[in-house]
N, C-alpha and C positions, 0 to 999 in steps of 0.2 A: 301468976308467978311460975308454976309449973310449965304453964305451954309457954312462958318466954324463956325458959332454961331448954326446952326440948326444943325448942328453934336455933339457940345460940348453938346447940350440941349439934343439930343438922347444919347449919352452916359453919361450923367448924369441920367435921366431917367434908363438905363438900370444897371447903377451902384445901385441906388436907388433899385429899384425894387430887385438887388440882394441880397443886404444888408436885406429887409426886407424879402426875400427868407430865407437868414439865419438864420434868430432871428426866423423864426417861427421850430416848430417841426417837422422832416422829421419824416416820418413812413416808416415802412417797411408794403410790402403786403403779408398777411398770406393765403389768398385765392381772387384770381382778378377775378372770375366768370368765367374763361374757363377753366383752368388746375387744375387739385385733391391738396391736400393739403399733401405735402412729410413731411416726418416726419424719423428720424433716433433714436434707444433703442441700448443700449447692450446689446451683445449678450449673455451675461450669467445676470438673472435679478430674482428678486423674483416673486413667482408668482402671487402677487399682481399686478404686474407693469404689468404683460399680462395680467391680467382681467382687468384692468383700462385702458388701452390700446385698448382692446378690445370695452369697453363704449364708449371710446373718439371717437373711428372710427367710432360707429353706430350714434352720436351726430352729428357728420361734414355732416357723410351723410345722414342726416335730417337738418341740415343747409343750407350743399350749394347745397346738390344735389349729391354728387361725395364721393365715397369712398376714404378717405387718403391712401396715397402708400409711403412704404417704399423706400428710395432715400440714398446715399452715401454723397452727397450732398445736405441736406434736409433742409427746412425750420424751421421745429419745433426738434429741439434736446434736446433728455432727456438723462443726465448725472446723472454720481456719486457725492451727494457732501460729506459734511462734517459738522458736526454741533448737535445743537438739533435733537433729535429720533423723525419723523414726518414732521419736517419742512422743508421747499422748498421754492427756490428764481425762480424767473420769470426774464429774463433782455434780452435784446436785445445786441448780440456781433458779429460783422462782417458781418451785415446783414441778420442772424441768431436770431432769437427764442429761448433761452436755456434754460432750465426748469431743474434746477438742484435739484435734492432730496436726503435729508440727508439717509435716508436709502427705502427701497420698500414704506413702505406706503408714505412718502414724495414726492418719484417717480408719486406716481399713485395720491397724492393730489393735486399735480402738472398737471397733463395730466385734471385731471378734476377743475382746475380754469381755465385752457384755456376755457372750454365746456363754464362755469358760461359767460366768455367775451367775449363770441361768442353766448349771451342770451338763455341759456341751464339751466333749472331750476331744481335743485335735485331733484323735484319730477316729471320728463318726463314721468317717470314708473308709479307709487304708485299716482301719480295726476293725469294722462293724460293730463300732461300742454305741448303740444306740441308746439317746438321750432318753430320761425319764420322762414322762409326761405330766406336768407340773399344772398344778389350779391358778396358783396366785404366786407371782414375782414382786418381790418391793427392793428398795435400796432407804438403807438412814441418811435423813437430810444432811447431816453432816459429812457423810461418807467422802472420801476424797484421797484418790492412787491419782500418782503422776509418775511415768515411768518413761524411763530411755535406756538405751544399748549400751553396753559395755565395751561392746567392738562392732565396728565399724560397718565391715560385712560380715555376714554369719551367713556357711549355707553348706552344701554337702559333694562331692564329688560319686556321682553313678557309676561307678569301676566292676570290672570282672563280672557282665552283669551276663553275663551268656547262659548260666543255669536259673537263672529265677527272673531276672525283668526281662529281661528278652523273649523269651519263649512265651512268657505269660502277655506282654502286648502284642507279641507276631499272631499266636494262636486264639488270643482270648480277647484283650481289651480291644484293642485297637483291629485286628486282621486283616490286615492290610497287605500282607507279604509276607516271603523272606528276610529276615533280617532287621524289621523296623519297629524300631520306637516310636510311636508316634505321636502327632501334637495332642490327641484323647490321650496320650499314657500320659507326656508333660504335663499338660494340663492338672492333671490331678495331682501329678508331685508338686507343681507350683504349691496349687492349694494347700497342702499340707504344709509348704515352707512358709505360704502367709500363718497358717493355722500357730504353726512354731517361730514365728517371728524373727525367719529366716529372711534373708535377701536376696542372694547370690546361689547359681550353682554350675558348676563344669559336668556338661553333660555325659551322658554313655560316648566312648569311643573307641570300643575295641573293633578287630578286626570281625566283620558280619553284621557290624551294628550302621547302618546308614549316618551319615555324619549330622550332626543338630545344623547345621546351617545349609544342609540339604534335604531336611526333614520339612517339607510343606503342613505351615504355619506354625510350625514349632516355635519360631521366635517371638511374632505375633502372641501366643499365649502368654510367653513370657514378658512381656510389653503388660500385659494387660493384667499382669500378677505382678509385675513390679519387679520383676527379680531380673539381676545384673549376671549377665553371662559369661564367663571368661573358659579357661582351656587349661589343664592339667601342663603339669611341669615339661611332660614332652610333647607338648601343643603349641609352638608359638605363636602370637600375629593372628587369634583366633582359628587355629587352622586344624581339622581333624586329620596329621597328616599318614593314618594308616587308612581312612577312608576318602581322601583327598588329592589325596601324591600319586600319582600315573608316572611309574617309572618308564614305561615305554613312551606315554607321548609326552613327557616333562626333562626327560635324563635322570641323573643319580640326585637325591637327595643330600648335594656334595656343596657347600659353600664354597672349597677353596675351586674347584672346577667347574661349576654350575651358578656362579654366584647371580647373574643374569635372572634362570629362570626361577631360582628361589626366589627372590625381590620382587619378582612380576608374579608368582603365585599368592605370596603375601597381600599384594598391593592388592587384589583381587579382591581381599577379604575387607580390607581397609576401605576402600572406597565403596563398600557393600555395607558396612555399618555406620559412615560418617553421619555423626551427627547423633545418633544410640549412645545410651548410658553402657556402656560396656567395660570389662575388666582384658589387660594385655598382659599377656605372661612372655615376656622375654628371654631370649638367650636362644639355646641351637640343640637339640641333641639329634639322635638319629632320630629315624620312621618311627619307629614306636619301642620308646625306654632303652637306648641303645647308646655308644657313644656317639659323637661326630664324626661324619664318616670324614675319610682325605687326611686326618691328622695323624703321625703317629709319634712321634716324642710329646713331652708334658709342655714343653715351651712352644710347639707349632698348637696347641690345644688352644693354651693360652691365648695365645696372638689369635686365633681365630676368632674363640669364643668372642674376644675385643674387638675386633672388626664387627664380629655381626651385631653384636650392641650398640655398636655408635651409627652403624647404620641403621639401626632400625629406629632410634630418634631421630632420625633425620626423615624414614619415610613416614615417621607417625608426623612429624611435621606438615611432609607435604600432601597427606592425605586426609588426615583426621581434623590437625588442630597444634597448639603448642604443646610439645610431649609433657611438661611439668605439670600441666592440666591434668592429663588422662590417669586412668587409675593403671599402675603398669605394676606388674609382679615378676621379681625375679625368684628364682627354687634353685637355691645349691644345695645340688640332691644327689647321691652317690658322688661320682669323678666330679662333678660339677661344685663341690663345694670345697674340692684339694684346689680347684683353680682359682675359687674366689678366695681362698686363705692363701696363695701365691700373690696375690695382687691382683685380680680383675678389678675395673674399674667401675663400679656400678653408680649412676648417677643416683647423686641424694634424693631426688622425688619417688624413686623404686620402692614399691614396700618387698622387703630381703622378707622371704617365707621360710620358715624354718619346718624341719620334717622329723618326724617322729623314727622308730626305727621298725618300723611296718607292726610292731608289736604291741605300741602303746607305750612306748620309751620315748623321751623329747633326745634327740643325739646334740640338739644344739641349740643357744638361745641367745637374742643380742646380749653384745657387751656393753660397758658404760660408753661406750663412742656409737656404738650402732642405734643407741638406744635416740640419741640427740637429734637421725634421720629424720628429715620431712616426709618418707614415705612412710614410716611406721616399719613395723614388721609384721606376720602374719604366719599362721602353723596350718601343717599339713598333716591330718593326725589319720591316723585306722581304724576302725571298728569292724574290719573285713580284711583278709590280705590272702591273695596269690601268689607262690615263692615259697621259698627257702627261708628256714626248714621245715617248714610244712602251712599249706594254707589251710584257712579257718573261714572259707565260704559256707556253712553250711545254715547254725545258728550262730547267735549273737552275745555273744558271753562273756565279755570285757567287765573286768571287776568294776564299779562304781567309783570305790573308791583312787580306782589307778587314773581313771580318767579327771575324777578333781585336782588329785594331786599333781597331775603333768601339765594340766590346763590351769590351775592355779601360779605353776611355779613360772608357765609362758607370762599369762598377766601378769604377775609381779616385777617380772622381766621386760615389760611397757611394750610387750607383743598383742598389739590391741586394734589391729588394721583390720585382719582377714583372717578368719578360723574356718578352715574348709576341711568338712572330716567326710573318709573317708567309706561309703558301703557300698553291698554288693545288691541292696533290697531296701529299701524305704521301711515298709512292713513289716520284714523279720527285725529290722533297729531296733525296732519298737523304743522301752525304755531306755538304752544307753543313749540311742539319737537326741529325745526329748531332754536327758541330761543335761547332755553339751550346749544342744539351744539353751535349754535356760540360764547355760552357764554364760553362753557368749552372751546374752540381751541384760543379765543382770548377776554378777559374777562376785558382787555383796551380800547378797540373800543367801548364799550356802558356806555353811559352814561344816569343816569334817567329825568335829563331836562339839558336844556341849562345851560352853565357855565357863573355864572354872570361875572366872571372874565375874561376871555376868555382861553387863554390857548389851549393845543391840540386841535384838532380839533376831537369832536368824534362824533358820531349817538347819538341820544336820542331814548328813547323807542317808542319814537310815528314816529318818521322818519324811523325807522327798520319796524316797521309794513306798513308803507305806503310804501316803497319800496320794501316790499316783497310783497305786493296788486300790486304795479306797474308791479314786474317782473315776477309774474304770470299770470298777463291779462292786461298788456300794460296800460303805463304812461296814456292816456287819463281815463281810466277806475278806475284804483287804486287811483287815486287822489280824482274822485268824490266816489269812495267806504270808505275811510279812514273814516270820519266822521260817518259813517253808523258802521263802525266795532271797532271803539272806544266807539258809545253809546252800541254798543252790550256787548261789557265786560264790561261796565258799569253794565248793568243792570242783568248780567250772575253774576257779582260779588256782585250783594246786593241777588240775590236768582238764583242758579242755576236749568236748569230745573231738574231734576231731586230731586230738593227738594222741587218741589212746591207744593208737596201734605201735607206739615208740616209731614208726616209722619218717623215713624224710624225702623230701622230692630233688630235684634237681641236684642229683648224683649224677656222678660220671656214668655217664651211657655206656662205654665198653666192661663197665662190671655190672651196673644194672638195667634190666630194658625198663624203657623209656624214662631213664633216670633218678624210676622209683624203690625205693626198697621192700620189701616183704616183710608180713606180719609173719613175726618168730614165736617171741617169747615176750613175755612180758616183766619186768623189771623191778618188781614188789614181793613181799614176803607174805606168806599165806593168810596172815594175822591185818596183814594192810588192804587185802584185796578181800577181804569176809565184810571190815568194818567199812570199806568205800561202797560195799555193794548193799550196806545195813543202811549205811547214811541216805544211797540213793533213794531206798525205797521206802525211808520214813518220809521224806521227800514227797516224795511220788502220793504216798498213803494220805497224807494232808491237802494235797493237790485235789483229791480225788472226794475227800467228805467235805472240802469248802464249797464244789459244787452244788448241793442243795442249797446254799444261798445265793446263789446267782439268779438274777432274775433270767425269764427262759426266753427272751430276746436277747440276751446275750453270751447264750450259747458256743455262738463260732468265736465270738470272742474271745470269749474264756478260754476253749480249744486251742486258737490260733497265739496267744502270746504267756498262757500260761501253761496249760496240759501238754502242750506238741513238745516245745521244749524240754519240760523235764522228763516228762516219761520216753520221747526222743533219749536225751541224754544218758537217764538210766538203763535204757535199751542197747545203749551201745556199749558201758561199762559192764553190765553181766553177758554182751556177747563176746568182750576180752576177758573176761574176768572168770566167767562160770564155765560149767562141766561143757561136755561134748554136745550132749542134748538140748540143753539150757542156751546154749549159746546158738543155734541154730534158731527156738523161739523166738529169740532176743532179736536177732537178724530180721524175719518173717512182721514181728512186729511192727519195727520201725518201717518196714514196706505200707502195711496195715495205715500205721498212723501216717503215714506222708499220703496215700491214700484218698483217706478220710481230709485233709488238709484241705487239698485240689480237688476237692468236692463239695468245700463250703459252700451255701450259700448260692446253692444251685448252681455250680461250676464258677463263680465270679472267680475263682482265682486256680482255674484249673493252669497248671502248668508252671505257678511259682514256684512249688518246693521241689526240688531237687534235694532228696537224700545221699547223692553220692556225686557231690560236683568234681569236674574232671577225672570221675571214677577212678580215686586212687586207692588204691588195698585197704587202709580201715575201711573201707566200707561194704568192702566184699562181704560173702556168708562165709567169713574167716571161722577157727577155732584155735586162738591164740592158747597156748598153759602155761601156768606159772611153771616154771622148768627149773625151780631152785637157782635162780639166778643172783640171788638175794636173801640168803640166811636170816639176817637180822637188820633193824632199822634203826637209827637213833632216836633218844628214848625225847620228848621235849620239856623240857623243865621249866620253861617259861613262855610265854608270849612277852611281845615287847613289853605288850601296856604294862604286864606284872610286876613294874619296874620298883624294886622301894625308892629311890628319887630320880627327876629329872630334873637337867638344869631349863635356863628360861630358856623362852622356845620352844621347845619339844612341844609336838603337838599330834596326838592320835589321830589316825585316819582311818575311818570305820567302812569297812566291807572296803578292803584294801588287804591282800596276804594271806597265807597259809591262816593264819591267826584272826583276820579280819575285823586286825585291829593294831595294823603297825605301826610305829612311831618313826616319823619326820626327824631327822637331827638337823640345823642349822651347823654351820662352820665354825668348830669349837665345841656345839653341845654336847653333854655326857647322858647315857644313863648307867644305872647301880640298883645290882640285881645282891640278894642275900642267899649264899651260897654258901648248902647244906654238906661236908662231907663225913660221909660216916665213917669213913676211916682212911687213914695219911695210906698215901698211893699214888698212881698217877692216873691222871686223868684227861681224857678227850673230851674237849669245848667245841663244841659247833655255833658258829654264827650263822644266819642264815637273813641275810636281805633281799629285798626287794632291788631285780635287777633292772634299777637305773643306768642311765649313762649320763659323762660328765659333759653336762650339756653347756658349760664355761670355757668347753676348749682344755681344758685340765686335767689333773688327774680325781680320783676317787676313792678316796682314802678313808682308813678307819682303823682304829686301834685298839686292842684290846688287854688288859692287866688285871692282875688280881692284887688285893689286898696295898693298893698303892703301888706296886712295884714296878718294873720297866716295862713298860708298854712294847707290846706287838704289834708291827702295823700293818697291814692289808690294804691293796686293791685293788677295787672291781672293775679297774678298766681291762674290757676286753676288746680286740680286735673285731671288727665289724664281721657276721660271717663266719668267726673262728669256732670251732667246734664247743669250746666251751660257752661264748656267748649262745648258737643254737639251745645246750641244754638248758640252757638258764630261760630260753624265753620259751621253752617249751614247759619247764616245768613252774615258772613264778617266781622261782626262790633263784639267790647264787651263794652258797655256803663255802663259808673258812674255817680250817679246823686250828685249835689251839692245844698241844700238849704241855699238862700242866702237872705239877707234884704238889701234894695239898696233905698239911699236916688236918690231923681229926680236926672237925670242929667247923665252928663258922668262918666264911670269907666274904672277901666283897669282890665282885665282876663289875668291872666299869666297860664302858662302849665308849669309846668319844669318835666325833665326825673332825676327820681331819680335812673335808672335804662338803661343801658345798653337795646337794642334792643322796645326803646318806639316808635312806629306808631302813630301821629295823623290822625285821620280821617277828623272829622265835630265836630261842636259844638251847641247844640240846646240848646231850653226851654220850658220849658212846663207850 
């Protein structure tokens, strides 16, 4: 009796035990630490899918150790699917790994999420974040992403690349010459655009840069990475035409008196790609970013601009194919978008590109008629800009927040064709690039703060940045870094470095040479330039003890997108900010550290950092003083978020503002702030928002009242260019002030948006 109860109690046990065998996840093993990782392709495939193929096998064997081997009976199989153009499901079937992709690029976006889940970071290359070395890979038999794009083409424009990509392919990568980018530099930006699940890109085309369609196998590369080529707004017909155009043996780059050898310079290019996946950007402007030459009233603009458009459907006709086919893009961009709001006639198949206002401002977004376009529309955005009032080639410091929110507000606006943003360095993007991509490929997945309501489950802005800290230098490290790289765009976003000299470029030449101004003074009170110089270097101080947790292959890493940057940045605030001495270190440093940069890695990247692109005066071994420019500052009494109510809508967007944590108003929303006076008097109200533009075509309006009473209205539309828009995108904020009389005691502050696209920031007093 005994050993039949001590039997029924071991086979209940073993029943048990199986049961919860069951209920848990079986995995399949993708690599068990002794045999290579098999893998099976079709035999006929694009050749995307073998260059991505190619990656995925040098990843495994930087993973596990073991080169992947093709097998009959293979573990990881990539198939044909069907679906969206790009997208690719991941699932586990028969014990098997299927990676099925709707067409090559999907194939190969595929091959490289396995890399991503086998801790393989897009930037292995361009970062040197080299992968961990892993025993054992599994995936749960259940497991199963299916994923597709958000837009259409996603990819980057190479601009103003004369201090960092240039010199480092001419001297370093490629050395080939003077002047050239070559197909070993593309080559590898491809790779990264397959890595970031890009498509598309408009190549380098400034003046010294050899043009991509005369760059021997530059396009070849591109062919073979999948990615779709097209040409910057003053490129048209494929043309690079400041490395292109031969004024001597071509004549003027003149439509109305050249129209001949234009047409035939075009055609050139036309009949040179027929039959290529390629992107056409239409319309005319000069040589490079200039107007049309030969017009000079707005109505002979017009009439031009419209000639060369209908002509140029007509030559895509007769060279390429039917123009409603081909992917064509027009960019009403500076002059060019007074003439398409006159009337230019843009044929419906054009995807219309909308451009940002070089600062990370959207200037303009379809309307409900533009929106109904068969071509779509498509954004032209910055993470880099040369110009007025001042460029920002140096690092990469675009708030997070500003760029969800401007690229949110495009896609909502059914701007979902073509997102091509703009840098000056693949490498120094680093994370704001990686943002954007994963903004264009899946533009669901993030969300700007937690949902009070709950609902889908998505990433917020500050969880995206901490887990791309994590998965570039490991969970222990990125967690205590997060806090450290959130106060940094804090403080990037109320002055970046490269504006900390208050100075501007492209002044009138007869009062400044070479149109630059001089570091004077600097524009803060003693109290504001102690505690920006405290912030920096707690900053810096956390930068510098997270190091011990870095694994020590990844060293330059770390160096290259986290230490350069901020102790760069800090280095440049205490050499405006500090004593005579101080500031002179501060200078000597930053040499130091760019140095140290272009020395990674046994020279691999000697010659990309330029600490002082087009050498303009911040960069000098200046010694700016505070010169009492600035007695006192306004005092802040609020951030947005501290709102006591907001109406529906309103919606916080984090690492966005002085406060980096400003509130979104929809048209109509309020918020209501509980406002303390300690005693009846009058008093100065500052508003301070986030300077948007009314990217509706409208105005920008906002209103402010106490206690119910009659509303104040403000606003922020400013003139393109006008000195006051300058301060505003130099400093983050554009502030309103309100004079108000306030008996003791408590009141109420309301905000309402009387205007489509209103930012709160903070609210002060003075």
């Amino acid at each position: 009796m005994k050993r039949m109860k001590k039997l029924l109690t071991i086979l209940f046990a073993l029943l048990l035990a199986g049961g919860v065998a069951a209920r848990e996840p079986r995995q399949v093993v993708w690599f068990d630490g002794r045999h290579p990782i098999t893998y099976s392709v079709p035999a006929d495939v694009e050749p995307v899918v073998t260059t991505a193929l190619a990656m995925w096998k040098d990843d495994m064997r930087q993973v596990t150790g073991m080169e992947p081997v093709a097998a009959k009976k293979a573990m990881i199989r990539v198939v044909q699917g069907t679906g969206v153009a790009d997208g690719f499901r991941i699932s586990v079937s028969g014990g098997q790994i299927v990676v099925e992709g709707n067409n090559g690029r999907g194939m190969a976006y595929g091959l490289l999420e396995l890399s991503r889940m086998a801790g393989v970071s897009p930037w292995i290359w361009w970062g040197d974040v080299v992968p961990e070395r892993k025993s054992r890979l599994v995936m749960d038999c259940d497991f199963r992403t299916e994923q597709q794009p958000s837009v259409t083409y996603r990819g980057i424009f190479l601009n103003d690349e004369d201090w960092s990509l240039r010199p480092w392919s001419t001297k370093t990568h490629d050395a080939q010459g003077k002047g050239t980018i070559g197909a070993k530099t593309y080559k590898r930006v491809f790779e990264l655009l397959l890595r970031l699940r890009a498509n598309a890109l408009w190549p380098a085309m400034h003046e010294g840069t050899t043009a991509f369609f005369k760059t021997p196998g530059a396009k070849a590369m591109a062919d073979s990475c999948g990615i779709v080529i097209g040409t910057s707004h003053c490129e048209p017909m494929l043309r690079n035409n400041v490395g292109e155009w031969n004024v001597e043996q071509r004549g003027r780059f003149n439509y109305r008196t050249n129209r001949e050898a234009v047409q035939r310079y075009w055609a050139e290019r036309l009949e040179e790609v027929k039959g290529n996946h390629a992107m056409f950007t239409i319309g005319m402007r000069g040589i490079h970013d200039s107007s049309m030459e030969g017009y000079t009233t707005e109505q002979e603009k017009l009439e031009g601009l419209q000639q060369v458009i209908d002509d140029q459907q007509e030559m895509l006709r007769k060279y390429v194919g039917r123009p409603e086919e081909q992917m064509q893009v027009f960019v009403p961009y500076k002059e060019v978008l007074q003439l398409y709001e006159k009337g230019l006639r843009v044929p419906d198949y054009v995807t219309l590109m909308w451009c940002d206002d070089n600062y990370g401002y959207m200037t303009r977004l379809s309307d409900a008629s533009e929106q109904q376009r068969a071509g779509g529309a498509g954004v032209y955005y910055h993470l880099s800009y040369w110009g007025r009032p001042h460029d920002y080639l140096w690092l990469t410091t675009t708030q997070p927040g500003l760029i969800w929110n401007e690229m949110r507000q495009a896609y909502d606006h059914r701007v979902r064709k073509l997102w091509i943003v703009n840098v000056h360095d693949p490498k120094v993007a680093g994370y704001d690039l990686e943002l954007f991509m994963d903004m264009a490929w899946d533009m669901e997945s993030l969300t700007p703060s937690p949902s009070p309501n709950g609902g889908r489950s998505k990433m917020t802005l500050e969880q995206h940045l901490e887990r791309w800290l994590c998965r570039q230098f490991g969970k222990e490290a990125g967690e205590r870094l997060f806090p450290a790289m959130h106060e940094f765009y804090r403080l990037c976003g109320i002055r970046r470095p490269e504006f900390m000299g208050w100075t501007q470029v492209e002044l009138d030449k007869k009062k400044y040479p070479r149109g630059l101004s001089t570091v004077t003074e600097v524009p803060l009170t003693a109290e504001e330039a102690t505690a920006r110089l405290a912030d920096f270097e707690r900053v810096k101080t956390t930068v510098g003890e997270c190091r011990q947790y870095i694994r020590r292959e990844l060293g330059d890493a770390y160096f290259a997108a986290i230490e350069y940057p901020v102790c760069a940045a800090a280095a440049m605030n205490r050499k405006m900010l500090g004593d005579s001495a101080e500031s002179h270190r501060a200078y000597e440093e930053i040499q130091t550290l760019t140095s140290r940069y272009n020395a990674m890695q046994g020279g691999k990247w000697r010659g990309l950092m330029d600490a002082a692109p087009r050498k303009l005066p911040v960069f000098d071994d200046v010694r700016a003083r505070l010169n009492g420019t600035k007695e006192t500052a306004p005092v802040v009494c609020w951030n947005a978020s501290d709102y006591e109510e907001a109406s529906e809508g309103a919606r916080i967007v984090q690492m966005l503002g002085h406060s980096m944590k400003a509130v979104a108003l929809p048209k109509g929303g309020t918020l209501t702030y509980r406002l303390d006076a300690a005693n009846e008097g009058d008093y100065i109200l500052i508003a301070a928002l986030i300077p948007t533009q009314p990217n509706d075509n409208g105005d920008l309006r906002f209103s402010i009242s106490v206690d119910d009473g009659e509303e104040t209205v403000y606003t922020l539309k400013e003139p393109f260019r006008s000195e006051r828009w300058k301060q505003n995108v130099l400093s983050g904020q554009t502030r309103r002030e309100t004079k108000v009389h306030l008996a003791k005691g408590i009141h109420r502050l309301t905000i309402r948006a009387l205007d489509d696209h209103i930012v709160v920031d903070q609210i002060m007093k003075r």
